[in-house]
C-alpha distance (Angstrom), angle and dihedral (degrees) to the residues before:
residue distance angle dihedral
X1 . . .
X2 3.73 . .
X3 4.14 88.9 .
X4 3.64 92.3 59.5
X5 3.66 96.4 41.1
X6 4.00 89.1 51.4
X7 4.02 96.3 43.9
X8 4.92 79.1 48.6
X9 4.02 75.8 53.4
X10 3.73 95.3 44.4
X11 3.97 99.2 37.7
X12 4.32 96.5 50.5
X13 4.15 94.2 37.2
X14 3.25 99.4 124.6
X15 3.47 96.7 41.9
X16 3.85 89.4 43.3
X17 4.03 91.1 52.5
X18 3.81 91.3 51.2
X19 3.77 87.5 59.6
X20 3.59 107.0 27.2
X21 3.89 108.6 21.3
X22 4.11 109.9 162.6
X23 4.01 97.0 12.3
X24 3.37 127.5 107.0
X25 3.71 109.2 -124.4
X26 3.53 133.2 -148.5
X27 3.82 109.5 -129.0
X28 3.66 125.9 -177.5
X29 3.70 131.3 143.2
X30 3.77 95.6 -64.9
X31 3.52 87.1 61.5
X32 4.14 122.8 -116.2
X33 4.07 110.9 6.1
X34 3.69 95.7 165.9
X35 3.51 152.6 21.9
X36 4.11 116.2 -160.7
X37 3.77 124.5 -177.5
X38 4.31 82.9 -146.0
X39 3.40 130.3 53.1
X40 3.67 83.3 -139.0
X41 4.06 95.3 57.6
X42 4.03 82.5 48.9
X43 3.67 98.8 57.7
X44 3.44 103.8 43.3
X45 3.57 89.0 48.5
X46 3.90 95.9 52.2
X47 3.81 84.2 40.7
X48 3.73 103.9 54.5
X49 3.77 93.6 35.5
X50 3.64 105.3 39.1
X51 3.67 105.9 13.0
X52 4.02 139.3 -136.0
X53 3.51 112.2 -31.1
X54 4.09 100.7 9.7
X55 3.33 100.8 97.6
X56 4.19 148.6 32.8
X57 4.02 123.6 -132.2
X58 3.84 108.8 -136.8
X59 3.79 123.5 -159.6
X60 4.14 84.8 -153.5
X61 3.71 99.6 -146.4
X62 3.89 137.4 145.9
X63 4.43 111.7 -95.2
X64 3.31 124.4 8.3
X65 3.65 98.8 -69.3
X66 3.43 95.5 111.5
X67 4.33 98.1 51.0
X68 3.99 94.7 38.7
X69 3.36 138.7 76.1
X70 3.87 126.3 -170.6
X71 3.76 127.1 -162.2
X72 3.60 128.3 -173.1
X73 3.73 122.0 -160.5
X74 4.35 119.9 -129.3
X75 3.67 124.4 -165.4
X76 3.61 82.7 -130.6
X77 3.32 118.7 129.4
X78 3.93 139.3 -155.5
């Protein structure tokens, strides 16, 4: 479920930045539900509503920033 509510998130980004840019939306398979200023206020929203597992918390930003993670490796060590 989480696949096909990442590739709704991935498919209408643009369109869901123009609306929603720097919320964290509520996605589930009806599409947007919510926009929170907080992660927090997103969660327990999906949570209480629609329950562990039925929905994906999107930090709705422009790129992929907000999806990807990078990590370089040092010979540093500790």
């Amino acid at each position: 479920m989480i696949e096909a509510l990442f590739k709704y998130y991935l498919e209408n980004q643009d369109a869901l930045v123009k609306k929603y840019d720097g919320k964290y939306i509520v996605i589930t398979e009806d599409g947007v539900v919510g926009a929170f200023d907080t992660v927090r206020d997103g969660y327990d929203m999906g949570l209480n509503r629609y329950g562990r597992g039925n929905f994906m918390l999107q930090l709705c930003t422009p790129g992929d920033g907000a999806y990807s993670q990078r990590y370089f490796t040092s010979r540093v060590a500790f």
